[in-house]
N, C-alpha and C positions, 0 to 999 in steps of 0.2 A: 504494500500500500504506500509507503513511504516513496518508494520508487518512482511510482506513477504518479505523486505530486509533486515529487524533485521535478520529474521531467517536466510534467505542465507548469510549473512553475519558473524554467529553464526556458520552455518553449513560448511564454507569455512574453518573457524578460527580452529574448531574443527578437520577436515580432515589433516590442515597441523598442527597440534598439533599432533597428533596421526602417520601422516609419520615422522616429527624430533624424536619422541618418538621411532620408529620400526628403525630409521636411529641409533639413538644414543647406543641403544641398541648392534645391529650388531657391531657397531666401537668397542664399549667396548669387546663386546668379541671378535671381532679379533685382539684385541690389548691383550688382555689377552692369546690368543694363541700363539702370538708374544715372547712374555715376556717370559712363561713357556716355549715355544722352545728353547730361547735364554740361558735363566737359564740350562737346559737339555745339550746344545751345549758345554757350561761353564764346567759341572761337565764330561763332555765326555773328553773336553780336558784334564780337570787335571786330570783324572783317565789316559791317554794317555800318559802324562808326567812322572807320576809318574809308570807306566807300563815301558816306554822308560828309565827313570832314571836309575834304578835297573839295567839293561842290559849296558845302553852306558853310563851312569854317566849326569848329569844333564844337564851342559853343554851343550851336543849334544843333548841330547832330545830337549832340546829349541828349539834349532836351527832346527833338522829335524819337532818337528811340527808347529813351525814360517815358514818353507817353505812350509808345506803341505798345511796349511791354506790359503798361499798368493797364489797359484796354486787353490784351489778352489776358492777364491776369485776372482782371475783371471779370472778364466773358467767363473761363474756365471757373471759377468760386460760384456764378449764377448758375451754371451749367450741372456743378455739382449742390448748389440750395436746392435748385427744381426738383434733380433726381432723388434727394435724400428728405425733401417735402411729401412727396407723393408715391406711396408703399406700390412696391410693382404688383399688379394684377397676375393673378393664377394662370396657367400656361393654358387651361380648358377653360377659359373665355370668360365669361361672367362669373361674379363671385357670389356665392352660396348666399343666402336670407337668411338671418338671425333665426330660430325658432318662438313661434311668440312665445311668450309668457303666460304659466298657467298657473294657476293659485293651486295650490297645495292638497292632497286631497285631506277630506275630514277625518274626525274618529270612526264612526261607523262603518263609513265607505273601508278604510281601511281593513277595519275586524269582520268585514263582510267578506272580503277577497282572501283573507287570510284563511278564515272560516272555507270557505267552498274549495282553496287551492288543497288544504288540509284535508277535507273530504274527498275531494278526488285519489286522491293519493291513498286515501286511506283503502277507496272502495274498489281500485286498480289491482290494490296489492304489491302498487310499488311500494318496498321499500330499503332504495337505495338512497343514503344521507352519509 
């Protein structure tokens, strides 16, 4: 007996060993794709600026992609309000009706259904409990 929960026990140990292992994985590389996009973001902008410089002088380059940036920033925070305002709808289209509300049954109602569920039972001859 001791055996057979060593193992499962071994075997539990080892499954979530090997899911953190497949989890930590994934994080890293999506954190790694994070990164290099962001790096990428980085060199678009100063290539941006320094494209804008030459033409409007430094100055304003700042300033038009200081605005450009806070306008997508913008955009992407509304984008993510709307989404996280409004709970996604079920994949099988309309969502299900509340069931109404029904008041509680009485006492008698009750000792009546108990009463007859008891006597069936009784007069069946089931009596598996």
């Amino acid at each position: 007996m001791n055996r057979f929960l060593d193992n499962a026990v071994h075997g539990v140990a080892r499954d979530a060993q090997d899911g953190a292992r497949k989890l930590l994985v994934t994080t890293l590389l999506a954190l790694s794709g994070w990164l290099i996009g962001a790096a990428g973001f980085g060199l678009l902008a100063a290539w941006a600026f320094l494209m804008l410089s030459q033409s409007v002088g430094p100055s304003t380059a700042a300033l038009l992609l200081g605005l450009g940036l806070m306008a997508l920033a913008a955009a992407l925070l509304a984008y993510v309000h709307k989404r996280m305002s409004h709970p996604a709808e079920p994949k099988g289209g309309k969502t299900p009706e509340p069931a109404p509300e029904t008041n509680p049954p009485d006492a008698a109602s009750l000792f009546a259904f108990t009463a007859a569920y008891v006597l069936g039972r009784a007069l069946s001859g089931d009596k598996r409990d």
